[in-house]
N, C-alpha and C positions, 0 to 999 in steps of 0.2 A: 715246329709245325704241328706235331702231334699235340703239342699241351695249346696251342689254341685253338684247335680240334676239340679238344678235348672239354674246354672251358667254353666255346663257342654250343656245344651241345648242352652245356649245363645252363646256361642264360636259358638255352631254346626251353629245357623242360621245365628251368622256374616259368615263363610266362604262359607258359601250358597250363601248368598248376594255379598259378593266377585266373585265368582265365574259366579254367573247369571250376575254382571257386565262386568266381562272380555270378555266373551262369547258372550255380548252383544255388547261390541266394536270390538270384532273381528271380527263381522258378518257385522259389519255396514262399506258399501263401501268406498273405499278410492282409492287416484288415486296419480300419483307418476310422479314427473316432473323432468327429472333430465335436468341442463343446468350450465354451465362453471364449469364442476366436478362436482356440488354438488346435493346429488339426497334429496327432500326431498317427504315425503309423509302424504297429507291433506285427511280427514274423510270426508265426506257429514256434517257432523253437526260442524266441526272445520271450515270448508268452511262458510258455512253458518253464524255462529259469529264471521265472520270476521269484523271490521269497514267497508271493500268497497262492503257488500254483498249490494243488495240493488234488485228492483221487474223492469224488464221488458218487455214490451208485444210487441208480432212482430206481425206483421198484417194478415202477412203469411208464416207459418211455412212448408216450404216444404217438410219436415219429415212426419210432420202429415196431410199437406193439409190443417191448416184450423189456426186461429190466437190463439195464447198461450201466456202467462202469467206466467214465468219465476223468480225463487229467481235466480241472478246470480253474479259473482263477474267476474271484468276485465281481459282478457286475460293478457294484461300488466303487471297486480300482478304477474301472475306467472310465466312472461318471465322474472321477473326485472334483470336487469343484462346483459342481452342477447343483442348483436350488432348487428342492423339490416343487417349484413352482414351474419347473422345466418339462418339457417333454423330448423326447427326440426316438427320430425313425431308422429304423432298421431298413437294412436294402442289400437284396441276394442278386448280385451281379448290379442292372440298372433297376430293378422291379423291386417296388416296394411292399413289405411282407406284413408289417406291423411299424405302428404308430405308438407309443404306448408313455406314460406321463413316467417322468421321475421318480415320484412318489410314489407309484407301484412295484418300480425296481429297487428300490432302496426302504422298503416294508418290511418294519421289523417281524423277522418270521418268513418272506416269504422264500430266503433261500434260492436268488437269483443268482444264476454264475452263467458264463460264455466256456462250455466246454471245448478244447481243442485237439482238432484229430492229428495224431503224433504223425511224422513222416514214414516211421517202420513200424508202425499199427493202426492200420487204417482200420475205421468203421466199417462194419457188414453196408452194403449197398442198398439203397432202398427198395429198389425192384430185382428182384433176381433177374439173372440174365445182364444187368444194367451196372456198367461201374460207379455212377453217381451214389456219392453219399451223402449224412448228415451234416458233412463239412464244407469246408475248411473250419468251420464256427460254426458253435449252436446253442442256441440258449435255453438249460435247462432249469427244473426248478427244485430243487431237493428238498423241499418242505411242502411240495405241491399237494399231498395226501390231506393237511392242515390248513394250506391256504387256498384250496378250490380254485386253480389255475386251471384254465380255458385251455382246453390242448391246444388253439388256433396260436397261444401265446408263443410255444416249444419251437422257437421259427431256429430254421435249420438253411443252411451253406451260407450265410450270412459273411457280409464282405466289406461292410461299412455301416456305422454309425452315427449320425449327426444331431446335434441338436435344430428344434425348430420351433417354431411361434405354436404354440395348444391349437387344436384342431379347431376350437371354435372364434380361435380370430383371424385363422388362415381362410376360413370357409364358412362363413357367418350366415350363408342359408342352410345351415344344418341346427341353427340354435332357435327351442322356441320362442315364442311370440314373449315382449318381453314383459306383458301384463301378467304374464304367470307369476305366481309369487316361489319365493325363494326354496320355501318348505312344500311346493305343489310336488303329488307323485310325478309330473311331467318331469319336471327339474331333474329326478331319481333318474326314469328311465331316460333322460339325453345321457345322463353320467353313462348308465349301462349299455347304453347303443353303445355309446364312445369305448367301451371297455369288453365288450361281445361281437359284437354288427362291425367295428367299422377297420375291422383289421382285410374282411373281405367285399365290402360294401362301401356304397355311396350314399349318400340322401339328399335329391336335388339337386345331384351331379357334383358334389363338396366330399371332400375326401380322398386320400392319398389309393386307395387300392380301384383295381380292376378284374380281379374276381369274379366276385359275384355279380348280378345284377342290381341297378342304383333301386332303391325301397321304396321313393316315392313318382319320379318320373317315367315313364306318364300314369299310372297306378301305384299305390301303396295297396299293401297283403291285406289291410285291413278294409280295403273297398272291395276286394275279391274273394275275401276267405272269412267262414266262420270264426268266430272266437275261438272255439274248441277246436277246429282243425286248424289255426296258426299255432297254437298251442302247442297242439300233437305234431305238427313242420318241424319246431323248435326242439321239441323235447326228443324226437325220435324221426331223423327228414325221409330214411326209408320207409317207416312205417306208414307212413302218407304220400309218397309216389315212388318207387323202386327206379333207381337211378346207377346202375354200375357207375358210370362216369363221376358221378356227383363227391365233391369235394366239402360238402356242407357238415360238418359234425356235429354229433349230439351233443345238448345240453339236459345235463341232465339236475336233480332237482338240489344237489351239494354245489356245481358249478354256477347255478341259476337257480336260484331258492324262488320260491311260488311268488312273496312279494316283489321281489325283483322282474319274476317275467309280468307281472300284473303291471309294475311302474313300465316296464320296455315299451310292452302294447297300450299301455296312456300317451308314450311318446306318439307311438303310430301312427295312432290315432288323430293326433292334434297336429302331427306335420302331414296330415291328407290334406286338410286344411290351409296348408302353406305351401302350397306348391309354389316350381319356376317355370318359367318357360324352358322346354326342351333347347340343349345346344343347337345352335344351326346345325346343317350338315352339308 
């Protein structure tokens, strides 16, 4: 009687232990990449034992403001496969953070990796007081002193990955007028909207984010705003209207070089001209 007492307790605390396991991988973040069909989905700790995880420190982490030290593994791992004619979107919970083409992930130099926050060292919190951090995922850039990456890029708690159709054939009222020739500055700045503007912006209601305010409906900045003061919005958005709240960051002239803001505000310019009708409501 006693030894099946005995053996009936030990059944009970193996499914205990089963179960405190399951539970424990269920809970343990994971993030899910799908691209050319096939969706797969990596753990925080499956990431992490990977052979290419390895430790990288950025000098300055514009998430946090201040330089970090990072377990991460190569954006490339988990594009493999993916034709730099590809793009695909990042998305933190269901909200989409960034859009961003292939061929800027996979830039020789630019030093793209998905850092992952370990389960017994978590990242400092973004707000004090606030336990939310840069995780479970965060894309940083460790060549980014060299490659002029957009802080709006460093997208952080990141949850899922997918490939999708380039922004301008998913939403083809953000592309200009198609009389423009190939070499026109316009052509330049649609590339640089796409690559600046549309991680938090819209244009004619086309585009993945909800951010910002859409640029041309029912006004574009350039029917309202001096040259020199969209300029000075761009390059410094406190310095032209003091906004606590305001989530708009600087560009500044290594991030956005003088011809590049010149081509952006040609774009501007030329889609005031193309407008849509406002969505119903």
């Amino acid at each position: 009687m006693r030894r099946r007492c005995i053996e009936h307790l030990r059944r009970i605390a193996g499914l205990t232990a089963s179960v405190l396991a399951l539970t424990a991988a269920a809970a343990e973040p994971s993030l899910t990449v799908i691209t050319g069909g096939r969706t797969a989905i990596y753990t925080s700790g499956g990431l992490l034992s990977l052979p290419t995880a390895t430790a990288v420190t950025v000098s300055a982490d514009p998430v946090y403001r201040l330089g970090m030290t990072y377990r991460v593994v190569p954006i490339a791992m988990l594009l493999s496969g993916s034709s730099t004619e590809d793009t695909v979107r990042f998305l933190a919970g269901d909200r989409v953070v960034a859009t961003i083409p292939v061929a800027t992930l996979l830039a020789q130099g630019s030093g793209a990796y998905l850092a992952v926050e370990p389960a017994d060292a978590p990242w400092p919190p973004l707000k004090s007081g606030e336990p939310a951090t840069a995780g479970p995922f965060h894309v940083v850039w460790a060549r980014a002193d060299k490659s002029a990456v957009a802080q709006e890029l460093w997208l952080a708690q990141i949850t899922r990955i997918e490939e999708v159709q380039p922004l301008a054939k998913r939403f083809p009222m953000i592309v200009p007028a198609s009389s423009v020739a190939a070499n026109h500055p316009i052509r330049a700045g649609f590339a640089a909207f796409q690559k600046h503007c549309m991680s938090c912006h819209t244009i004619n209601g086309g585009g993945d984010s909800i951010i910002g305010p859409d640029l041309n409906i029912p006004y574009n900045p350039t029917e309202y705003m001096r040259p020199e003061a969209l300029r000075r919005l761009i390059r410094d958005p406190q310095s032209l209207r003091r906004w606590p709240g305001s989530r708009m960051p600087a560009f500044d002239a290594k991030t956005l070089p003088d011809r590049e803001m010149a081509e952006l505000l040609a774009y501007l310019r030329h889609m005031a001209d193309r407008k849509v009708a406002p969505p119903a409501k």
